[in-house]
N, C-alpha and C positions, 0 to 999 in steps of 0.2 A: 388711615389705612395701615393695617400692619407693615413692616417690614422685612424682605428675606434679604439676606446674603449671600449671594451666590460665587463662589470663591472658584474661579479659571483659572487654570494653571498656577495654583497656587495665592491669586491678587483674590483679595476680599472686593465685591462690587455689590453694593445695592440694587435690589430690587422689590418688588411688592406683591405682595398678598393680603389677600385678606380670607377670609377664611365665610363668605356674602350672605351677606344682611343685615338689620341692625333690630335688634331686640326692643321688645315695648312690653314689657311689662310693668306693672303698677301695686302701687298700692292701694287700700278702696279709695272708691273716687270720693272725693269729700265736694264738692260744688260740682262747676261744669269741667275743670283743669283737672287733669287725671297724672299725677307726679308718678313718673314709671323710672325703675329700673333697668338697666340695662349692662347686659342681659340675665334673664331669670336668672339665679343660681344653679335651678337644676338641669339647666343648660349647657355648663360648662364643660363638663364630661362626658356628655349625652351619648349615644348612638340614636337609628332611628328604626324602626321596621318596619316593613307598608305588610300590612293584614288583606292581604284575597278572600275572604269570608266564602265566596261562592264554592270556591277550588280547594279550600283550603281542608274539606274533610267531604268524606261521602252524604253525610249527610247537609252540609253547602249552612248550616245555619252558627248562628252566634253562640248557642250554648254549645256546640259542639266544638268548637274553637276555644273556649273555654277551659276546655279541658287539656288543652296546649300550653295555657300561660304559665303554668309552673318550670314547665321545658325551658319556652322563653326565658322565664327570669332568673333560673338556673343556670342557662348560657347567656344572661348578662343581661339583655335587651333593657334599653330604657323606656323609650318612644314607642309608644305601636300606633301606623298612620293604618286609618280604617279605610279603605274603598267605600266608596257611599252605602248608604245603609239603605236610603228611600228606595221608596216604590217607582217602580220603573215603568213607564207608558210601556201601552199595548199597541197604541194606533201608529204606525209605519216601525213598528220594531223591527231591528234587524237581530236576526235567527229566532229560535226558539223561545230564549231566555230576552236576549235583549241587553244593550248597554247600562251599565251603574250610571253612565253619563246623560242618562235620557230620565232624567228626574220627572215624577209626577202627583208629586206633593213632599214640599220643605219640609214637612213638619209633621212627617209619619214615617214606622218603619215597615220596609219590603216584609210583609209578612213572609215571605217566603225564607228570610232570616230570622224572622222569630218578632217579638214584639217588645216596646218600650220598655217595659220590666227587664226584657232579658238584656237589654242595652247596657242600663241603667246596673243593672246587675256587672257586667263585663265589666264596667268603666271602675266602678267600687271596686271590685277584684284585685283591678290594675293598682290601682291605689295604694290599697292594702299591701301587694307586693312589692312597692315603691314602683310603680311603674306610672307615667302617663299616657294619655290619649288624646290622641286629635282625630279629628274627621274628615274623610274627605268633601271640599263643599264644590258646588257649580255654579258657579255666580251667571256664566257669562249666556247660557241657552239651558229650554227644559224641552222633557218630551212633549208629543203633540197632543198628547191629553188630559196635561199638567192643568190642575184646577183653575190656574191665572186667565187659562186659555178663554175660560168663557166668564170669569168674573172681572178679567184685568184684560180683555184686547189690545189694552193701547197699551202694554208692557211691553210688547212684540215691533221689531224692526219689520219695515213694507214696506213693498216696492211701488213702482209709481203707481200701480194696479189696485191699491190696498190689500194687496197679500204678505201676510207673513210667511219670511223666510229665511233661510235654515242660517247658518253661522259663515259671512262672504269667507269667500278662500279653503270651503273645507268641503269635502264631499258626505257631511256628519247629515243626511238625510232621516235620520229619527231626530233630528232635535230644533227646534225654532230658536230663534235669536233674540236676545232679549234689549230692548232700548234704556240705557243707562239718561237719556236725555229726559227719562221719564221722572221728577223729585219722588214721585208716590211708590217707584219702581224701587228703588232705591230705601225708604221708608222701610219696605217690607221686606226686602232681602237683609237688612239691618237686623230687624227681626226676630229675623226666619233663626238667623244667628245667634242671637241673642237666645233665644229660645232650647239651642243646646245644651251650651252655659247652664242656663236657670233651670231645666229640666233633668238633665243626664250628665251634667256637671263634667261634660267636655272639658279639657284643655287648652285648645286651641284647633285650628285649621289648618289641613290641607287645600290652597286655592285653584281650581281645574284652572288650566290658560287663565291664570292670572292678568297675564299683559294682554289681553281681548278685553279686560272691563278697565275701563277709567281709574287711572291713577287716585284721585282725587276722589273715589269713590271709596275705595280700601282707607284711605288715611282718613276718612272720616266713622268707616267702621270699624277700625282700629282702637279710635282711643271710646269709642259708645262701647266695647265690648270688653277693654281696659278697665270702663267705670263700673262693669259688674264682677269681673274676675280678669286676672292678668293673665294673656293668653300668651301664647307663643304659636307666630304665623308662617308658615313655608308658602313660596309662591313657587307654581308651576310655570316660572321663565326664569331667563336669566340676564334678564335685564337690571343695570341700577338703580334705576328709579323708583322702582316699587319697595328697594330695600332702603331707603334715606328713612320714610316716617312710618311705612302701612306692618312691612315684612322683616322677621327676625330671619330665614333665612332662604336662600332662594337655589334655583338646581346649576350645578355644574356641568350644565350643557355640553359647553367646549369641552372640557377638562374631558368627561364621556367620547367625546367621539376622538378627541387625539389619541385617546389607550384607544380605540378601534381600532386607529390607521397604526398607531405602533402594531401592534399586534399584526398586522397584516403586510409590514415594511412599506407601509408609507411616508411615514417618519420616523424619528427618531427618539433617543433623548437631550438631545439638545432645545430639542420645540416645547419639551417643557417651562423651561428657563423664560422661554418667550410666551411662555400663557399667565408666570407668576406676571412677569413685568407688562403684557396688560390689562390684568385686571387689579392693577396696583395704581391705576390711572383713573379707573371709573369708581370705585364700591369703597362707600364709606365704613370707618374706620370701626371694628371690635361685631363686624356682621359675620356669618356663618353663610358659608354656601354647604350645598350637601351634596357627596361623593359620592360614584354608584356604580357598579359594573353591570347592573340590571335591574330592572324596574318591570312594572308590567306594561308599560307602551314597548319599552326594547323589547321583552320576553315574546312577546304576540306577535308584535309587526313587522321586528327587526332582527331574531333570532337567537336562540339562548346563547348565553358566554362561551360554548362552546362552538358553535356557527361563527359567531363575532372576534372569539380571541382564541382560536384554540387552545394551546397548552399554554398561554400567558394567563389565563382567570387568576388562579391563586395569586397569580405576581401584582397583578394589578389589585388585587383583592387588599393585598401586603400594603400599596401603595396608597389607597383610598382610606386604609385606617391610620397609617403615622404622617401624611401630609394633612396641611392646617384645613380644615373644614369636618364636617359631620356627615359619620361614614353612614349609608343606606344597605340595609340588608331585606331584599322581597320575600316573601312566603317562598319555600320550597328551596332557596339557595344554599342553604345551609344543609340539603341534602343532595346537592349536585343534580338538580333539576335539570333534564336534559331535554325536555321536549317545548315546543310552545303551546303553553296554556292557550285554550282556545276564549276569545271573549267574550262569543254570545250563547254560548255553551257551555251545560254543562263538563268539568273536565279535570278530574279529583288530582292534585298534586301523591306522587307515588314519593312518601316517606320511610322507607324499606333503606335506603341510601345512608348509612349514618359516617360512612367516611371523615368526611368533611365537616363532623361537628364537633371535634378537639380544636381543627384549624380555627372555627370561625368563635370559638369560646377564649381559644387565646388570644384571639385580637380583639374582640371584646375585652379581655381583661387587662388587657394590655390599653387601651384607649382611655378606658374608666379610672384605673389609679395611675398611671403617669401622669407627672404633670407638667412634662414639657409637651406633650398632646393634648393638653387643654385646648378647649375651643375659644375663638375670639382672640381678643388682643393677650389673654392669659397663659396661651399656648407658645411653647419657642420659637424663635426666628425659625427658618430656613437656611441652612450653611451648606451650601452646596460641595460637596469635595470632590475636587477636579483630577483624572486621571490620564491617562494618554491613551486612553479609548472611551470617548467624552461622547460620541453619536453612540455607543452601545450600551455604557455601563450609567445607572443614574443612580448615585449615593448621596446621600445627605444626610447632615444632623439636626436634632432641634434641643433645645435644652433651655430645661426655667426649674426654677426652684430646687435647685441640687439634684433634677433629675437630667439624664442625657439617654439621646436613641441613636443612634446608630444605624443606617438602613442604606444596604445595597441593593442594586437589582441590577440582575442583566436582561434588559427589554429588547435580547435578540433571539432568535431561533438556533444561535450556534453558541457553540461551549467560546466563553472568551479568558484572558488573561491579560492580566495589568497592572499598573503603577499608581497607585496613588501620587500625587504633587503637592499635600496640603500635609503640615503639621497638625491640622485642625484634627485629624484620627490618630494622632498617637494617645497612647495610654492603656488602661488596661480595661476587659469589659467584659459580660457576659453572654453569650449566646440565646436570644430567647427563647428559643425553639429548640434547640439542642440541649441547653444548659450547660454547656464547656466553657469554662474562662479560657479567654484569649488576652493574649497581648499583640499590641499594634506600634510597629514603628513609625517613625515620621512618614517615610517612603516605602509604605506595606506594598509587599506583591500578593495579588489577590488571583486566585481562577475560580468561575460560575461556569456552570454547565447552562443548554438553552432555558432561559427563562426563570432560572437559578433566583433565589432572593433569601439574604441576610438582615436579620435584624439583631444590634447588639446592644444590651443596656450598660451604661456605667453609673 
C-alpha cells in the first residue's frame, strides 16, 4: 500500500493511500500460468472516459460517436469505458428504450447502435489514436428474454417456487438474477468475454456490481482472459477484495460522496486525512482506484455536479486529477452538463457548452506528463501541508521524479485566509493555470475566495 504523509502543524505523520486495485496484466500465456505484469504500462498515466453511446449524439449510435474521438484525443482522453453495447430485452422493459443493463444476448450488438463491424471499427480507431477501450460488462443479472432464458433455466436464481427472480435487494425489475453456483454458468460468461477479446479486440472491462458475483469467479476469469490478451479490469465496488487478484482498479465510492457532504458543509477538509488512513488499511499495494465527480448512476439518480456540489464541481474536478488514483470524466462533463440524462430514454447531451474544455484539457495534461501524478506505487506520496485553517483549506504535495505539484484548495463557501506551518512549500513554482512564477516562503500567507483552488508546479 502506498504511502501519504500528512504533515499537521508542521510534524510529518504517515498515512496511506493507495490509489485501488491491483493490475493483471500479462504477457501471452504460454501453458496454463499466465506471468502478468503489474500494472500495464499504459496504465500509468491513464485517465478514463465512460462513453453514453445512446445520449451521446442525436443519432444515439457508434459511428456517430465516432466522429467525437478526434475531440477526445485532442483533449487528452486515454480510456473510453463503453456502456454496454448489447441488445437490450423487451419483455418487462422499463420506459421506451430500456436499461443497457438488461442484456439480451452476450454476444451481439444492440442494433440500435450499429453493428459488430461498426464496433470493431471504433475500437481500431481508438487504437490508432493511442486510445484504449473497455466495455461495459454484466456479469451479475440479464433481461427477461435473454437467450439463457430458455436454453440455460438453471443459470437463474429461484425462489422456493421455482421462479426466477430479479437481483435480492434491488428494485431492478427488467432483470433476472443469475446463479454463480451454477460451473456451466460460469463457463459461458468466461466466454461471452473472451469472445470480445478475440472478436473486437477489446481492452479490458468495466464490471456492472462487481461485488454481487463471486469473488472467485472474477479471479478465475481474470487470468483465462490474461492467457488471450492482457486486460485491464475496473470493478463497479469498492470493496478490497476483488482488487487483490481479479481487479486493476476499483470505484472511489467514499472518496465520491465525502466531496458531496464537503460541498454541502457536512464535512470538511480534515475528513479527508481520515479516508487516505483508511484505505491505507484494506487495498493492496500499486492498485488504482478511480475518482469521479459524476458518472451516469450519479448523473440520473443522484443529480448533476451542480445539484450535488454547487460552485465546488471545478474544485473537486482539481482534486480528483492531482490526488493518487485515476481520474473519471462521463460523456457531456466536459461541456458542463446540467441536466440529468434520462436512462430509459432517449435524451441527446447538448454540446453547445464548450467553457469548460480548456479546464478539463489542462487537467488532462497535466495528469498524462507529470510524473509525480503517476498512477500506482509510481505516482508521489501525499505531503499534506498543514495551515491554521486546517477544516477549510486542503493543500498538499506530491512529488517523484524531479517533478513536484503543488495544490490548494479552499473546500468552503466563503473567501478564506491563512498560514501555512510546513517548510514543505517553500521554494519557487509556477502557476498552472495562470502561468505566473511565484515564490513561497516557509510560512506563506495565502487567501482563496469560496471554492477558490491552486495548482503550482516546480
Amino acid at each position: 500500500m502506498k504511502k501519504f504523509n500528512h504533515i499537521v502543524l508542521g510534524l510529518a505523520l504517515l498515512t496511506g493511500m493507495l490509489a485501488s486495485c491491483q493490475n493483471k496484466p500479462a504477457k501471452k500465456a504460454v501453458a496454463e500460468e499466465v506471468k502478468v505484469e503489474k500494472p500495464l504500462a499504459w496504465t500509468r498515466n491513464a485517465n478514463i472516459y465512460e462513453v453514453n453511446i445512446r445520449q451521446y449524439t442525436p443519432e444515439g449510435t457508434i459511428n456517430a460517436f465516432v466522429e467525437h474521438m478526434p475531440r477526445l484525443k485532442e483533449m487528452g482522453v486515454d480510456i473510453l469505458w463503453v456502456m454496454p453495447v448489447f441488445p437490450i430485452s423487451e419483455k418487462n422493459r422499463k420506459g421506451s428504450m430500456g436499461s443497457y443493463y438488461a442484456v439480451s444476448d452476450y454476444r451481439a450488438v444492440n442494433p440500435e447502435f450499429g453493428t459488430m463491424d461498426d464496433l470493431k471499427n471504433m475500437v481500431n480507431k481508438a487504437h490508432e489514436m493511442g486510445m484504449h477501450v473497455i466495455l461495459d460488462w454484466v456479469a451479475n443479472h440479464t433481461g427477461w428474454d435473454n437467450i439463457l432464458m430458455t436454453e440455460h433455466p438453471d443459470f437463474y436464481t429461484k425462489n422456493e417456487a421455482g421462479e426466477i427472480v430479479i437481483p435480492e435487494g434491488t428494485d431492478w425489475s427488467d432483470t433476472a438474477d443469475l446463479n454463480y453456483d451454477n460451473n456451466e454458468l460460469r463457463e459461458y460468461m468466461i466466454g461471452s468475454l473472451k469472445y470480445w477479446i478475440e472478436n473486437a479486440d477489446v481492452d479490458g472491462f468495466r464490471c456492472d456490481v462487481a461485488g454481487m458475483v463471486p469473488t472467485d469467479f472474477w479471479e478465475k476469469a481474470r487470468k483465462d482472459l490474461d492467457a488471450v490478451k492482457p486486460v485491464f479490469m475496473l470493478a463497479e465496488d469498492g470493496g478490497p477484495e476483488l482488487v487483490q487478484n481479479a481487479f486493476d482498479m476499483c470505484y472511489g465510492w467514499d472518496f465520491h460522496h465525502l466531496m458531496n457532504e464537503i460541498a454541502k458543509g457536512e464535512k470538511n477538509a480534515n475528513d479527508i486525512e481520515a479516508y487516505f488512513t483508511k484505505i491505507d488499511t484494506v487495498f493492496p499495494a500499486d492498485s488504482y482506484i478511480m475518482n469521479f465527480i459524476t458518472n451516469h448512476d450519479e448523473n440520473s439518480w443522484n443529480g448533476t455536479v451542480k445539484e450535488r456540489m454547487g460552485d465546488a464541481g471545478n474544485t473537486f474536478a482539481v482534486l480528483t486529477f492531482t490526488m493518487p488514483g485515476m481520474p473519471l470524466i462521463y460523456s457531456g462533463q466536459e461541456a458542463g452538463m446540467d441536466k440529468r440524462l434520462k436512462f430509459f430514454e432517449k435524451d441527446d447531451i447538448n454540446w453547445s457548452n464548450k467553457s469548460l474544455l480548456p479546464f478539463y484539457t489542462q487537467l488532462l495534461s497535466l495528469k498524462s506528463t507529470n510524473k509525480a501524478l503517476q498512477n500506482g506505487v509510481k505516482g508521489g506520496e501525499i505531503v499534506r501541508i498543514s495551515s491554521d485553517k486546517n477544516e477549510a483549506v486542503y493543500a498538499f504535495s506530491r512529488e517523484a521524479e524531479g517533478d513536484k505539484v503543488l495544490v490548494v484548495l479552499n473546500l468552503t463557501a466563503d473567501a478564506q485566509e491563512f498560514t501555512f506551518a510546513s517548510e514543505v512549500l517553500a521554494g519557487d513554482y509556477k502557476d498552472y493555470f495562470s502561468k505566473e512564477e511565484v515564490k513561497f516562503s516557509a510560512k506563506e500567507k495565502m487567501s482563496l475566495k469560496a471554492w477558490e483552488y491552486k495548482v503550482f508546479l516546480k
